[in-house]
C-alpha positions, 0 to 999 in steps of 0.5 A, a space after each residue: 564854420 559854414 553858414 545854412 543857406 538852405 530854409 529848410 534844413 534843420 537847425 538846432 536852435 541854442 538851449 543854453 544861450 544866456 544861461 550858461 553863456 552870454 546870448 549877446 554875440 558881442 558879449 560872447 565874442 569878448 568874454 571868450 577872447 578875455 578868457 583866450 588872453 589869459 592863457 600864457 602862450 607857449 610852445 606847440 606841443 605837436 598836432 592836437 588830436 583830442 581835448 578833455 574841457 568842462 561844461 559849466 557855466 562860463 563864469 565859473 568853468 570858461 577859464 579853464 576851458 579856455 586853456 584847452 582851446 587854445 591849442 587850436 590856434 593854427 591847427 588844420 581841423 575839418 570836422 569835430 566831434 564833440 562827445 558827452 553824457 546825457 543829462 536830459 534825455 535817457 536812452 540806450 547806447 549813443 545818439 548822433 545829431 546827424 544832420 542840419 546845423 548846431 546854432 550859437 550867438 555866433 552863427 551855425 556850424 553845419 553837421 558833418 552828415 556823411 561822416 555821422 551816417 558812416 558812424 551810425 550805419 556801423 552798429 544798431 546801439 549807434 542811432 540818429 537822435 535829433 530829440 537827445 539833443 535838443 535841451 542838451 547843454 554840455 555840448 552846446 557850451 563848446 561850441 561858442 569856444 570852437 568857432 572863436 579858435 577854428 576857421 572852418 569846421 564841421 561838427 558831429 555831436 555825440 551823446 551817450 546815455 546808458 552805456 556799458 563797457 562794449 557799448 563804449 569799445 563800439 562806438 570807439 570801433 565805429 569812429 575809429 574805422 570812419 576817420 582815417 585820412 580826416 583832419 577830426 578832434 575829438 573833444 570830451 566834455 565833462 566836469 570832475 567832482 561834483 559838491 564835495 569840499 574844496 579840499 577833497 575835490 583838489 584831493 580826489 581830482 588830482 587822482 583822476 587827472 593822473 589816471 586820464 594822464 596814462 592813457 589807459 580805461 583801467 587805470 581811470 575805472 580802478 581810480 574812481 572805484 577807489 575814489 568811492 570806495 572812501 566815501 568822500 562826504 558830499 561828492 556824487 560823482 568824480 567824472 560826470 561824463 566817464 563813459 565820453 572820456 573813455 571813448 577819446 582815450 581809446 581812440 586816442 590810442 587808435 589815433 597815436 593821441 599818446 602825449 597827454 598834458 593837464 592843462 590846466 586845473 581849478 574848482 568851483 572854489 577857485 573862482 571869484 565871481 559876484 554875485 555868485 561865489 561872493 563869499 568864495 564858499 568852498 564847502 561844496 565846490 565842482 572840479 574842472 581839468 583841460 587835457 590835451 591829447 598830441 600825436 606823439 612825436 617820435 625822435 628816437 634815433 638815439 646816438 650812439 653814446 645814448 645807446 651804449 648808456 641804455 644798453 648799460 642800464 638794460 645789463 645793469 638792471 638785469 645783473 643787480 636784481 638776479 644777484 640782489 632781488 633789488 631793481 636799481 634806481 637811475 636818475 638820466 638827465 638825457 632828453 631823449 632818455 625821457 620820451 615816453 616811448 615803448 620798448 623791447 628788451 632781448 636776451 641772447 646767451 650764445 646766439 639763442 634767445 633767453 627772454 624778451 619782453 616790451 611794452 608800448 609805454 608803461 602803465 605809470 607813463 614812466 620815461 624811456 630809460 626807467 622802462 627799459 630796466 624795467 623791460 630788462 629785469 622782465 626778460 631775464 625772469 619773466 619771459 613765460 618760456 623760459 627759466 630765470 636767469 641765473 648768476 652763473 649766465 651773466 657773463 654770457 648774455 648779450 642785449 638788444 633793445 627795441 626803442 617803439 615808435 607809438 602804435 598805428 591803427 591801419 584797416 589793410 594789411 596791404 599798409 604794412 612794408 615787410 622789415 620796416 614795420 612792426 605788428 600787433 594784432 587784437 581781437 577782445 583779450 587776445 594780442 600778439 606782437 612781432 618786432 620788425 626784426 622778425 621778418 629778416 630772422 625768419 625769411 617770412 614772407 608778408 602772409 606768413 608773418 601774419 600768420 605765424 603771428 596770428 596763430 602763434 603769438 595771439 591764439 587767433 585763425 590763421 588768416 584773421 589778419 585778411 579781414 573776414 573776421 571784423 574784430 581783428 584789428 591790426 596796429 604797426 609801429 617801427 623801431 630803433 634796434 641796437 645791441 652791445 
């Protein structure tokens, strides 16, 4: 936490002190070190990257925020950016306090002015907003907690207001593209369901915790359209900050923040706390969730009795559902078999290719071993470029798998090592993938692996890998390749 030694330097001064939080340091100090006491303690889950905390009042909200903060203890964290929703000031596209101090009880914690000009200068929706911020309690409310768990850090606050789905996708881009080689986390603070009954808010923040734990927007939007769609009585919105959490997932997937956890879950409802919630009314409560966002740790060198057990699952799957039409079902104890990691399955009758298909985790974040089947059965009838396979080629297929590490965003193609490494390439709707085995089977060189994947796997030009074409992004990965 640095500390303005300069008269003259802006300072935002707190708007939420004494309201949402105890304006008395000494106060502050104690009721954030209770709520840090109650966290049971427990295993590091890896390099935290990203948190989900609520922003209410700490008498109601400060507990569950609590297990999310938490995490930090030990972590090497240089800058935070602390994004949420504007509940005060309406503009359009996003607002970055980019210069001064952010002040609480607890002292002033100075704004990371370089990393936010980068940030801003990237797009014209992105823009300096000192005013957004100045009666803004969401982000406000983190604070007190990051300096109790941070030894030093700097801060750069983001607010959004009016924001579609582009508008989301560019400030990720930008932020992405400015924070390699730093040591950021990215919080997102925004509560859950806002007035419907205790039951319902269980209800419906049990679906949207699920839909933020696959890591995928789609999922998240699909859940809260169903969620409204059932007119749930009493509930205005699910997600008052939708559009902030959406940002740290897509950069969670830039960054490798693929190992999600709930934390914790509680309401409104939940909390006892006189005055206030003296008769504990839980007819019209607000939901609260703490999700942790980890590098994902990758140790997939399976041995070889693992292996031969997930080659057997591949042929299994693969043999049951042409002869039968029914996927089977596998219940593996095996801790490797249960990371939740990407995988490609290929196909070979004679030597020559029959189908391959992969994923880089599952839609339903499902364990490795239930992937590869799945991925299996896909191959052998879903590979566009070739016919299902049928009973009579059984006996003649052999299988190779791919066991993925978790994808890493680079910004030069220079960064990838020709044979170690893995591609996928994006531009808007547009992908393609090559294994790290592609480069030994064809004897490319680096630019024609580009290339030829460019071209030929994502519909791209040819040379949109070289970087002329700055909506292209490049992702590598390694694998654990292994056959029968």
């Amino acid at each position: 936490m640095s500390q303005n030694t300069n008269p003259y330097q802006n300072i935002r001064e707190p708007a939420a002190a004494g309201q949402f939080y105890p304006v008395d340091k000494k106060e502050l100090v104690q009721q954030i070190d209770d709520f840090l006491a109650m966290v049971p303690p427990k295993k590091s889950a890896g390099a935290i990257l990203g948190l989900i905390v609520p922003h209410a009042g700490y008498i109601y909200s400060g507990q569950i925020a609590a297990y999310g903060f938490s995490e930090l203890a030990g972590q090497n964290i240089n800058t935070v950016i602390l994004i949420g929703n504007s509940h005060h000031a309406y503009f359009e596209g996003a607002a970055i306090y980019d210069r001064g101090y952010f002040k609480t009880p607890l002292g002033e914690v100075e704004i990371d002015a370089d990393l936010a000009q980068k940030i801003i200068s990237e797009n014209k929706k992105i823009k300096a907003d000192l005013g957004a911020h100045t009666a803004e309690h969401s982000l406000e409310v983190e604070i007190p907690f990051l300096q109790q768990t941070l030894k030093d850090f700097k801060l750069v606050p983001i607010l959004m207001s009016e924001v579609d789905l582009e508008g989301i996708k560019i400030l990720v881009q930008a932020i992405s593209r400015n924070i390699k080689d730093k040591n950021v986390l990215v919080v997102a603070s925004s509560d859950m369901s806002h007035y419907p009954s205790y039951e319902r808010a269980n209800y419906a923040d049990q679906k949207t915790c699920e839909a933020i734990l696959t890591g995928k927007i789609e999922k998240l939007e699909s859940a809260l359209a169903k969620l409204e769609n059932e007119q749930i009585i009493g509930a205005q919105t699910f997600l008052c900050a939708k559009e902030a959490v959406e940002v740290l997932m897509l950069l969670m997937r830039d960054l490798g923040g693929g190992d999600i956890k709930l934390l914790k879950y509680a309401n409104s409802g939940d909390v006892a706390v006189a005055p206030y919630n003296k008769k504990q009314d839980k007819s019209q409560v607000v939901g609260y969730s703490a999700i942790a966002f980890y590098s994902q740790r990758f140790s997939p060198e399976l041995n070889r009795q693992e292996q031969r057990r997930l080659l057997e699952i591949t042929k299994q799957s693969v043999e049951t559902y042409v002869k039968t039409g029914q996927s089977p079902v596998f219940l593996e104890n095996v801790p490797a078999f249960n990371q939740k990691l990407g995988v490609f399955v290929t196909l070979k009758k004679q030597g020559q290719l029959r189908g391959c298909i992969g994923c880089f985790g599952s839609d339903d974040n499902l364990p490795l071993y239930q992937t590869a089947s799945r991925m299996a059965i896909a191959a052998a009838v879903g590979d566009p470029r070739f016919m299902p396979v049928t009973a009579d080629e059984l006996a003649s297929l052999s299988y190779e798998i791919s066991v993925l590490s978790p994808l890493k965003k680079i910004s030069d193609w220079r960064q990838i090592e020709l044979g170690k490494h893995g591609v996928e390439v994006r531009k808007g709707s547009r992908s393609g993938v090559f294994l790290p085995q592609v480069a030994a089977e064809t004897g490319w060189d680096l630019e024609t692996f580009l290339g030829q994947l460019c071209f030929k796997k994502a519909g791209l030009d040819w040379d949109s890998w070289s970087g002329k074409d700055k909506d292209v992004e490049l992702y590598t990965f390694t694998a654990q390749v292994f056959s029968d």
